[in-house]
N, CA, C and O atoms as CSV, one atom per row, in Angstrom:
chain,resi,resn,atom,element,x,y,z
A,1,UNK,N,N,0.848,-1.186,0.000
A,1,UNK,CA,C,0.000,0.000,0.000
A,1,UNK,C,C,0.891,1.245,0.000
A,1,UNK,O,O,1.617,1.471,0.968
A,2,UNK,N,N,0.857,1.979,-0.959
A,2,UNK,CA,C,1.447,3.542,-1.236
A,2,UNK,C,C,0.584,4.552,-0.698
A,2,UNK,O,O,-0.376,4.987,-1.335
A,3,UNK,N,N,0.957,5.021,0.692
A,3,UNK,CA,C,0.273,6.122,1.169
A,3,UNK,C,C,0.709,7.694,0.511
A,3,UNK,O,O,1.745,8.130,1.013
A,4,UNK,N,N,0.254,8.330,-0.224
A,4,UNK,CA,C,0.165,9.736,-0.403
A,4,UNK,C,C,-0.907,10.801,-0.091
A,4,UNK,O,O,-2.130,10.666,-0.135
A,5,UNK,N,N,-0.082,12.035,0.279
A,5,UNK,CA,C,-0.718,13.489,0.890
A,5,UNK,C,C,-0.375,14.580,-0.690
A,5,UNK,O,O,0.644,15.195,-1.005
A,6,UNK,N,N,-1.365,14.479,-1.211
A,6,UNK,CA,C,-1.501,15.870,-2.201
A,6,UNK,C,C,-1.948,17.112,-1.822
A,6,UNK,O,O,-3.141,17.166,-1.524
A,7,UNK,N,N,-1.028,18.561,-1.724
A,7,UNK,CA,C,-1.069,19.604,-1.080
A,7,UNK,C,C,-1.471,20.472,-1.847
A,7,UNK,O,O,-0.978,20.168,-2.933
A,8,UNK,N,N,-1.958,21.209,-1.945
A,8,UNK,CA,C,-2.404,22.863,-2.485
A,8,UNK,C,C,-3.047,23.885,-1.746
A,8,UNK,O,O,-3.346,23.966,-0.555
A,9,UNK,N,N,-3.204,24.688,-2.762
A,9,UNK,CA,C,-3.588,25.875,-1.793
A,9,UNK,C,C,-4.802,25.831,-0.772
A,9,UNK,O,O,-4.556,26.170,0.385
A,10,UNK,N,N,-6.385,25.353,-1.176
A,10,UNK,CA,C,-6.982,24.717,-0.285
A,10,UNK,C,C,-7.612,23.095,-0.436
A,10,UNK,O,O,-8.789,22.770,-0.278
A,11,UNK,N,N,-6.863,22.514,-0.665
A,11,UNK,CA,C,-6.748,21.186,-0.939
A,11,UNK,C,C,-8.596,20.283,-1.704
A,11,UNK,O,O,-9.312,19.308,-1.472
A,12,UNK,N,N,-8.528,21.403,-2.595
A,12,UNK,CA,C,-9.835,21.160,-3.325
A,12,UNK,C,C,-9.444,21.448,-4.770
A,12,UNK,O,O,-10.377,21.215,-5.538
A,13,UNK,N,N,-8.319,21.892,-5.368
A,13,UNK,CA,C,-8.700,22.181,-7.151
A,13,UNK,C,C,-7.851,20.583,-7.425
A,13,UNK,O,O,-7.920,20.158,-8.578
A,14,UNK,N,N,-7.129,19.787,-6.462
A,14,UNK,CA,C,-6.252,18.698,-6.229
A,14,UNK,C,C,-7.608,17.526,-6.501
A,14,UNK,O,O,-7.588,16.716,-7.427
A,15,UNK,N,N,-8.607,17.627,-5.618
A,15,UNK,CA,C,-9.657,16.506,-5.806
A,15,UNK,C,C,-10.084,15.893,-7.094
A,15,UNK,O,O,-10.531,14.754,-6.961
A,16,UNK,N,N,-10.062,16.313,-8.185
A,16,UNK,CA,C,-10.496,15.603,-9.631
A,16,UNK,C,C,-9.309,14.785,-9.426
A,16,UNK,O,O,-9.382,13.593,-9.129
A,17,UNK,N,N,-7.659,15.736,-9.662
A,17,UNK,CA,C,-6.755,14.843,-9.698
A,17,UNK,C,C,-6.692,13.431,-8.639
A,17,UNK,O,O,-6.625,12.240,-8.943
A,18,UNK,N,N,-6.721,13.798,-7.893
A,18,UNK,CA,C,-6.900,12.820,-6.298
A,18,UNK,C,C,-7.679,11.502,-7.258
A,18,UNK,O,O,-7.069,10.448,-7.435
A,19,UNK,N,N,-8.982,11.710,-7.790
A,19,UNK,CA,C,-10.263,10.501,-8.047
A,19,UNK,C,C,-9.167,9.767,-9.478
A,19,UNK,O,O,-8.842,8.581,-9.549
A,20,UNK,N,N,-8.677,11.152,-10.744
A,20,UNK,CA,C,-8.101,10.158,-11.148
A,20,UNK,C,C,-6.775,9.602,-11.323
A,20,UNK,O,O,-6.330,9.124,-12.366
A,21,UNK,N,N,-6.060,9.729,-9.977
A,21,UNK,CA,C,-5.059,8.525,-9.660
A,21,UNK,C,C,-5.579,7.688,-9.262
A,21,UNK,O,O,-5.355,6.587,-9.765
A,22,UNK,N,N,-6.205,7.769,-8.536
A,22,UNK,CA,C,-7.025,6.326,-7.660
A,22,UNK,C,C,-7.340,5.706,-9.050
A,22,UNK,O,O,-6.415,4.996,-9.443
A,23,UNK,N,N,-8.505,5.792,-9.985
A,23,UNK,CA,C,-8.607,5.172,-11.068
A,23,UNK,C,C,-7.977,4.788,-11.994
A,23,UNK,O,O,-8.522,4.095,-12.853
A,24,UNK,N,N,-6.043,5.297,-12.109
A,24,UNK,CA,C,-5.567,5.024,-12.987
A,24,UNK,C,C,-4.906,3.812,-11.731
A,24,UNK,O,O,-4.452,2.768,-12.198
A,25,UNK,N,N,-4.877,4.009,-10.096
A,25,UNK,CA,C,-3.953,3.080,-9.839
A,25,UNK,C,C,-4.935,1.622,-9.703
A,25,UNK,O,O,-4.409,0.536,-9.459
A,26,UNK,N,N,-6.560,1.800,-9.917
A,26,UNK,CA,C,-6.878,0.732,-9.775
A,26,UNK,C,C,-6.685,-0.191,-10.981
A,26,UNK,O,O,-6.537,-1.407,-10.860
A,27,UNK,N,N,-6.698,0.754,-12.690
A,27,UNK,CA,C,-6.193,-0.063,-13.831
A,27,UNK,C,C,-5.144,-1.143,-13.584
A,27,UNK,O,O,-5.443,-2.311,-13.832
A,28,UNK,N,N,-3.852,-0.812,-13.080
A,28,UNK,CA,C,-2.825,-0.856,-12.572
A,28,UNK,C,C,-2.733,-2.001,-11.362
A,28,UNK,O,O,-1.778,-2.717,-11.061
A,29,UNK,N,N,-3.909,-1.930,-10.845
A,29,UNK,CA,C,-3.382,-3.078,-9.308
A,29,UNK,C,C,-3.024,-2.594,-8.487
A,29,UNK,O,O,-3.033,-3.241,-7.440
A,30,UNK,N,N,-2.472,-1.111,-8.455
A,30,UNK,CA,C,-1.860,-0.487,-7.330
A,30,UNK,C,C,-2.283,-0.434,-6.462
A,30,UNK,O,O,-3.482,-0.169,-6.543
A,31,UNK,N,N,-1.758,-0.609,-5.087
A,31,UNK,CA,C,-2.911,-0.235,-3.855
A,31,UNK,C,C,-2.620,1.172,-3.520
A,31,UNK,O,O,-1.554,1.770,-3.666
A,32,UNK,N,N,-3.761,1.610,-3.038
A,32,UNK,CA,C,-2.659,3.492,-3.034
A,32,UNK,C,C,-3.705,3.913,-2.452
A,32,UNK,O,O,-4.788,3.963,-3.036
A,33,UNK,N,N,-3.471,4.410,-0.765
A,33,UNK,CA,C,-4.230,5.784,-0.389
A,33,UNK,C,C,-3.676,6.577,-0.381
A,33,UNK,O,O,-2.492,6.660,-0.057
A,34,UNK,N,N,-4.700,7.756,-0.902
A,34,UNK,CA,C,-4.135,8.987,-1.479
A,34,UNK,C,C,-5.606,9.683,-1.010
A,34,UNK,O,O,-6.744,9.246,-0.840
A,35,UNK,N,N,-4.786,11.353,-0.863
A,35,UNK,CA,C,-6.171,12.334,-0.437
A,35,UNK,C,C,-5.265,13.509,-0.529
A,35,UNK,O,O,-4.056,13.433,-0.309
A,36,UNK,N,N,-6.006,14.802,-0.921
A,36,UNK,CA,C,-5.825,15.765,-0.982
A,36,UNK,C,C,-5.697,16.752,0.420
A,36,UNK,O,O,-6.603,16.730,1.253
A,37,UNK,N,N,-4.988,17.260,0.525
A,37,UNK,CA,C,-5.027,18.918,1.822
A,37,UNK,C,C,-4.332,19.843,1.282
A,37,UNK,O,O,-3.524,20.066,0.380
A,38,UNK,N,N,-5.094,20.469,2.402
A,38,UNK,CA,C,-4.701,22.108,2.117
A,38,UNK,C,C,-2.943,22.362,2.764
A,38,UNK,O,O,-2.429,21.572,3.556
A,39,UNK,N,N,-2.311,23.474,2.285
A,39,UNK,CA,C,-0.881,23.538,2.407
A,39,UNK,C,C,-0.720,23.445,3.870
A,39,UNK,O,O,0.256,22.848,4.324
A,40,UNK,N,N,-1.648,24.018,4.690
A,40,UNK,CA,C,-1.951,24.625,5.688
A,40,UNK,C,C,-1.942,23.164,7.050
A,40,UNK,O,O,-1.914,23.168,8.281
A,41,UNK,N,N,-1.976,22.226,6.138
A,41,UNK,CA,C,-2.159,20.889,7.148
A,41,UNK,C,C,-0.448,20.115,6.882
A,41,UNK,O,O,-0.117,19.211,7.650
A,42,UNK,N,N,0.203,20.418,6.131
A,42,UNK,CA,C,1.522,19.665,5.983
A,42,UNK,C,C,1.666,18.473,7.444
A,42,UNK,O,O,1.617,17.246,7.528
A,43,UNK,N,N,1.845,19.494,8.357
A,43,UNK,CA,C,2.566,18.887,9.263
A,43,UNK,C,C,1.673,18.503,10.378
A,43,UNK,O,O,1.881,18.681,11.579
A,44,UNK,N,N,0.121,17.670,9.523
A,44,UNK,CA,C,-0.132,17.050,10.343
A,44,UNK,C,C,-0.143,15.916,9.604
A,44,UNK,O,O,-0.688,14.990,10.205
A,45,UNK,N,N,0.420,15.529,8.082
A,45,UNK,CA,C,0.729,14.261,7.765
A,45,UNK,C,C,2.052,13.530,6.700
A,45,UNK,O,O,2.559,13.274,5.608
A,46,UNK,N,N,2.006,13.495,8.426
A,46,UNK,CA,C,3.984,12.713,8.375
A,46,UNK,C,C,3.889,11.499,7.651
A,46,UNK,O,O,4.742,11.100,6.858
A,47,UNK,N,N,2.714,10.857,7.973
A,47,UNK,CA,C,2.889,9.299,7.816
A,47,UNK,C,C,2.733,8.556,6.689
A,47,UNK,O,O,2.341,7.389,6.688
A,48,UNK,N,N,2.974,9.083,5.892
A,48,UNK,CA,C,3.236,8.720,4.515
A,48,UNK,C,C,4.232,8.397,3.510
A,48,UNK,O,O,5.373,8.440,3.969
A,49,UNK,N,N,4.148,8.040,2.099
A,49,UNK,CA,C,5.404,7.298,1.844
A,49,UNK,C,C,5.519,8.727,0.389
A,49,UNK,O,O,6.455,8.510,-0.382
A,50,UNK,N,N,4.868,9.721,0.135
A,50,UNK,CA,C,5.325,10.660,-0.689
A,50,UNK,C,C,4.430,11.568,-0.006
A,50,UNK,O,O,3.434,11.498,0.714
A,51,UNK,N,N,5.272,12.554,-0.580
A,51,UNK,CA,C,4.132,14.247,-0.708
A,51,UNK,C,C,4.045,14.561,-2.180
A,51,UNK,O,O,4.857,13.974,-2.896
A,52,UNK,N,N,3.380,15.208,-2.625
A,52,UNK,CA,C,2.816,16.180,-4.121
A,52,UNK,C,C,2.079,17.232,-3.693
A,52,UNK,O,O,1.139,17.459,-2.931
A,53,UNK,N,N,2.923,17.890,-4.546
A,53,UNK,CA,C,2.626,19.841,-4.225
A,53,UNK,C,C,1.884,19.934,-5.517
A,53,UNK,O,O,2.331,19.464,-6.563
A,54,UNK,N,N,0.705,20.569,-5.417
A,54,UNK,CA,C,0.526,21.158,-6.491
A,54,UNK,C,C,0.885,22.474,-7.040
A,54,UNK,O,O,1.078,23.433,-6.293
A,55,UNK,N,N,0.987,22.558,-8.383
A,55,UNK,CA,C,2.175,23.568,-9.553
A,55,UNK,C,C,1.774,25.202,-8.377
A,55,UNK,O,O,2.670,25.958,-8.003
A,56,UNK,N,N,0.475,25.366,-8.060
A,56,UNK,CA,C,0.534,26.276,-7.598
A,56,UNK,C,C,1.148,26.560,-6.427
A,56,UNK,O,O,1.604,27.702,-6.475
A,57,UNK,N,N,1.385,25.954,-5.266
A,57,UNK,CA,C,2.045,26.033,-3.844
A,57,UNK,C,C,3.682,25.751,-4.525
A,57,UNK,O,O,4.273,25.973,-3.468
A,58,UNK,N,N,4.412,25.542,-5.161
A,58,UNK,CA,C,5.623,24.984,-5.862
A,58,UNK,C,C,6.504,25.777,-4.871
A,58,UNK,O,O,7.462,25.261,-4.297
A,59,UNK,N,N,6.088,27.185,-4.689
A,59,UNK,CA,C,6.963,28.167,-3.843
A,59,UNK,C,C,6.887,27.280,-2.281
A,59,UNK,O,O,7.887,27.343,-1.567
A,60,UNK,N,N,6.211,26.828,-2.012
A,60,UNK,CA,C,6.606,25.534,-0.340
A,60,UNK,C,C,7.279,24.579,-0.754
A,60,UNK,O,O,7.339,23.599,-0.011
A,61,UNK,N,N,7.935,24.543,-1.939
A,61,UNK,CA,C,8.755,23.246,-1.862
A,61,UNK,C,C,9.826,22.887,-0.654
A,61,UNK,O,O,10.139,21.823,-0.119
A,62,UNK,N,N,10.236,24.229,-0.470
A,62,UNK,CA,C,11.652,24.231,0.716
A,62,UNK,C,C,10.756,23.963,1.949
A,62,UNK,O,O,10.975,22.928,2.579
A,63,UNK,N,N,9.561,24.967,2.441
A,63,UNK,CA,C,8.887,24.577,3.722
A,63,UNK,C,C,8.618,23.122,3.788
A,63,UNK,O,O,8.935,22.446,4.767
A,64,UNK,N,N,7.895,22.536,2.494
A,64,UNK,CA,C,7.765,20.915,2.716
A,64,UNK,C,C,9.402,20.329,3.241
A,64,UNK,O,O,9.898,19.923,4.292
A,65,UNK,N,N,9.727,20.498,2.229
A,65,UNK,CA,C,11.151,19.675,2.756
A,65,UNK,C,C,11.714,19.688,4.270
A,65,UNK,O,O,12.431,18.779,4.688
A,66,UNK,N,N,11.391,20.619,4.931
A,66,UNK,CA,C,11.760,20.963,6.166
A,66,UNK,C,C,10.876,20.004,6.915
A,66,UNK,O,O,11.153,19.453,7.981
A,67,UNK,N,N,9.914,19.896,6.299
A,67,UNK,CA,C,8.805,18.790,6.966
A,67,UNK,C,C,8.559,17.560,6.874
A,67,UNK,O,O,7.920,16.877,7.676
A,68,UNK,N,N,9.076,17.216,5.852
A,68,UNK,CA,C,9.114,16.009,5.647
A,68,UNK,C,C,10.507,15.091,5.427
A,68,UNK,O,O,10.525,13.913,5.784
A,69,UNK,N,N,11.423,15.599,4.939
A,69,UNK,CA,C,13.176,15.463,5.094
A,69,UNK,C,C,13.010,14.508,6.263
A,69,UNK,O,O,12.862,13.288,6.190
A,70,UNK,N,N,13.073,15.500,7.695
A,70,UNK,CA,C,13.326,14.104,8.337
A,70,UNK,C,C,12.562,13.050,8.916
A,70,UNK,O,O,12.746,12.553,10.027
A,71,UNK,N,N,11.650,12.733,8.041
A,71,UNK,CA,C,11.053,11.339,7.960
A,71,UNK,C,C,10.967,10.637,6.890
A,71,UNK,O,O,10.084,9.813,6.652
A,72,UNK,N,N,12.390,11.093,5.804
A,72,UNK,CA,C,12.907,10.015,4.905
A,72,UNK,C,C,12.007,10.329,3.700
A,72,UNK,O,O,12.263,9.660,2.699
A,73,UNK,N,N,10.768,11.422,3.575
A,73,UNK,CA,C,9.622,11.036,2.623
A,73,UNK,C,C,9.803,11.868,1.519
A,73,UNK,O,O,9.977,13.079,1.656
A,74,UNK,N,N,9.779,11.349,0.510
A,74,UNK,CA,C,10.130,12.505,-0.740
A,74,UNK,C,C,9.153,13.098,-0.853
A,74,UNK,O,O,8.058,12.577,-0.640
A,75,UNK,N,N,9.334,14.572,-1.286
A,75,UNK,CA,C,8.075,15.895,-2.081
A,75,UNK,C,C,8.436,16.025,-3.014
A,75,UNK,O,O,9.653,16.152,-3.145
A,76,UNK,N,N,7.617,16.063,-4.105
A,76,UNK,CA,C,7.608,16.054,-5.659
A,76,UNK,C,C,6.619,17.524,-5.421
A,76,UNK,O,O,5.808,17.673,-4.506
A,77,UNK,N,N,7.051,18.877,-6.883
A,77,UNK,CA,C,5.858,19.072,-7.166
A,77,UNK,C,C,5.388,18.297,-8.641
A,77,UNK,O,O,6.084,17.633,-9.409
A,78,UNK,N,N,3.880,18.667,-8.720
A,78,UNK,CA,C,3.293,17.969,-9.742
A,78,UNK,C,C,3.793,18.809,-10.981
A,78,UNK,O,O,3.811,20.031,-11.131
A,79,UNK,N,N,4.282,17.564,-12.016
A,79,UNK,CA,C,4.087,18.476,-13.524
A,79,UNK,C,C,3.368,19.282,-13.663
A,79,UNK,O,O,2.275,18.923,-13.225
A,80,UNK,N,N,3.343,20.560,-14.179
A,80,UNK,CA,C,2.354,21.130,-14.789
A,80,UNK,C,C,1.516,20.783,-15.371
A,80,UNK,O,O,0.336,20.920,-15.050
A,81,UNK,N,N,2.053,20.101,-16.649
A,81,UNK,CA,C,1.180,19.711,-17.856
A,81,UNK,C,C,0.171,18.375,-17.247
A,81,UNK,O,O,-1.036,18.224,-17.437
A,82,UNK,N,N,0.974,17.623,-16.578
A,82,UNK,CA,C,-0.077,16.229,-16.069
A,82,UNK,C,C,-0.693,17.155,-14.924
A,82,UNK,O,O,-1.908,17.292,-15.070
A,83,UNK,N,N,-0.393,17.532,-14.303
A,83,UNK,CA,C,-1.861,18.631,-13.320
A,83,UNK,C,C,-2.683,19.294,-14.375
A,83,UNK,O,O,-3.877,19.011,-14.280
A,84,UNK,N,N,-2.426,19.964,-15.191
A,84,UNK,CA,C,-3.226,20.614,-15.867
A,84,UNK,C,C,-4.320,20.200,-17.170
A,84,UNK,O,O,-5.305,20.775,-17.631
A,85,UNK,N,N,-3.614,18.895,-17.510
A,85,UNK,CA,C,-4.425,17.683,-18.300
A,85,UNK,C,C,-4.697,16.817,-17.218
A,85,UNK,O,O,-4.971,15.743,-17.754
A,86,UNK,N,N,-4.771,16.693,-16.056
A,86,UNK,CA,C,-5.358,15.762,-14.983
A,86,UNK,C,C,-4.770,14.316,-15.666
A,86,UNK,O,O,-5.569,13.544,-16.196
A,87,UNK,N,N,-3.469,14.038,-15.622
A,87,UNK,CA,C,-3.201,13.039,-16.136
A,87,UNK,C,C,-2.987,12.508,-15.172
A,87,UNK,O,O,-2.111,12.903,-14.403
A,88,UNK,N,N,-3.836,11.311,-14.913
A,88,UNK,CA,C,-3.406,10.622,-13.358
A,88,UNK,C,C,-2.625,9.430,-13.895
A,88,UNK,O,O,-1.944,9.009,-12.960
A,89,UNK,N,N,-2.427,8.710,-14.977
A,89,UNK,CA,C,-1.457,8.048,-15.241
A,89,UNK,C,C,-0.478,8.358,-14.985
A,89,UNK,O,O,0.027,7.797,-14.013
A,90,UNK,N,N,0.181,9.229,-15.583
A,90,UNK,CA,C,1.673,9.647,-15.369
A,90,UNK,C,C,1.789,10.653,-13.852
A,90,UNK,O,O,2.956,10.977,-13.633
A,91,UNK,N,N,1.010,11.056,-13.046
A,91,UNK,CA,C,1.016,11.433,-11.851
A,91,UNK,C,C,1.183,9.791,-11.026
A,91,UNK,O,O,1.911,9.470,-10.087
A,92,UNK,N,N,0.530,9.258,-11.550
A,92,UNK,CA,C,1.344,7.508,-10.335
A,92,UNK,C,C,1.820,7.190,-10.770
A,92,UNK,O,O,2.240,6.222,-10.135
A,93,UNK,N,N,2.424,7.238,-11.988
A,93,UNK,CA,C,3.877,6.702,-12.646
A,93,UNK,C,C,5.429,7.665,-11.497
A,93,UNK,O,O,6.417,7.066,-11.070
A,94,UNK,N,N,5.191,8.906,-11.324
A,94,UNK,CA,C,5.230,9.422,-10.452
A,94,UNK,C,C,5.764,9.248,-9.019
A,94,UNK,O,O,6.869,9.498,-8.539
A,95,UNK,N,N,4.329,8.601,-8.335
A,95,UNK,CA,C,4.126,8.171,-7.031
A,95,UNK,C,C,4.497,6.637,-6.851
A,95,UNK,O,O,4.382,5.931,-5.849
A,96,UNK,N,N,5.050,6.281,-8.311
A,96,UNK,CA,C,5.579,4.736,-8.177
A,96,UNK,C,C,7.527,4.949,-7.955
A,96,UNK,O,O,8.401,4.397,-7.287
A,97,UNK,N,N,7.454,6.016,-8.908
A,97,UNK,CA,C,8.988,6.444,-9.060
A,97,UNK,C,C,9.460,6.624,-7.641
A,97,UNK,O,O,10.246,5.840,-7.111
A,98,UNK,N,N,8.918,7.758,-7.003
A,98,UNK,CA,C,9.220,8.156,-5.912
A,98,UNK,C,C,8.955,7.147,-4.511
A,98,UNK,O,O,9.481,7.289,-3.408
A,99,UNK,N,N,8.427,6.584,-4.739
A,99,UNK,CA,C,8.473,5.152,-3.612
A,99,UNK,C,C,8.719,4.249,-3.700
A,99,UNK,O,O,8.503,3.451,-2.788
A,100,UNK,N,N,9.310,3.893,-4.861
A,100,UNK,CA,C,10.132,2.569,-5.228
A,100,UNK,C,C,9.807,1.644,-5.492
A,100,UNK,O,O,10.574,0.809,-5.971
A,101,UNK,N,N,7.900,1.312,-5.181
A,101,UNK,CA,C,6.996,0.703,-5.311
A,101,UNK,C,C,6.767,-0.019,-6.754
A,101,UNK,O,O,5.768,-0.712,-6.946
């Protein structure tokens, strides 16, 4: 199971994307919880195996890192173009890269 936290500004323009990773990871077999928040919640979820910023918050990349660094967890921000075509394929191609999964 691949736990991911998708961040933005209020962790709602992220939700289409959110439904289709889940649907590209169920094509796939992947097991994957995944959910969207607002930037504003970072550091109430540690417990996960990635972060994804969306293109707009990109400027918290360094605050994430401060937050998540030391609990080993990588922060990606999202492509543009796959955020902006809601490509949830290549967004868990992604969340596979980055967890080794």
């Amino acid at each position: 199971m691949i736990k991911v936290a998708v961040f933005c500004a209020a962790g709602m323009s992220t939700s289409l994307l959110v439904k289709k990773i889940k649907d590209a990871a169920a094509k796939k077999g992947v097991e994957l919880d995944i959910a969207a928040y607002s930037e504003t919640d970072m550091v109430k979820h540690t417990d996960v195996n990635c972060v994804l910023l969306g293109p707009q918050i990109q400027f918290l990349t360094a605050k994430a890192k401060q937050i998540f660094d030391p609990h080993n967890i990588p922060v990606q921000v999202i492509n543009s173009v796959d955020y902006g075509m809601m490509n949830g394929e290549k967004v868990l191609d992604t969340i596979i890269k980055l967890t080794n999964k």
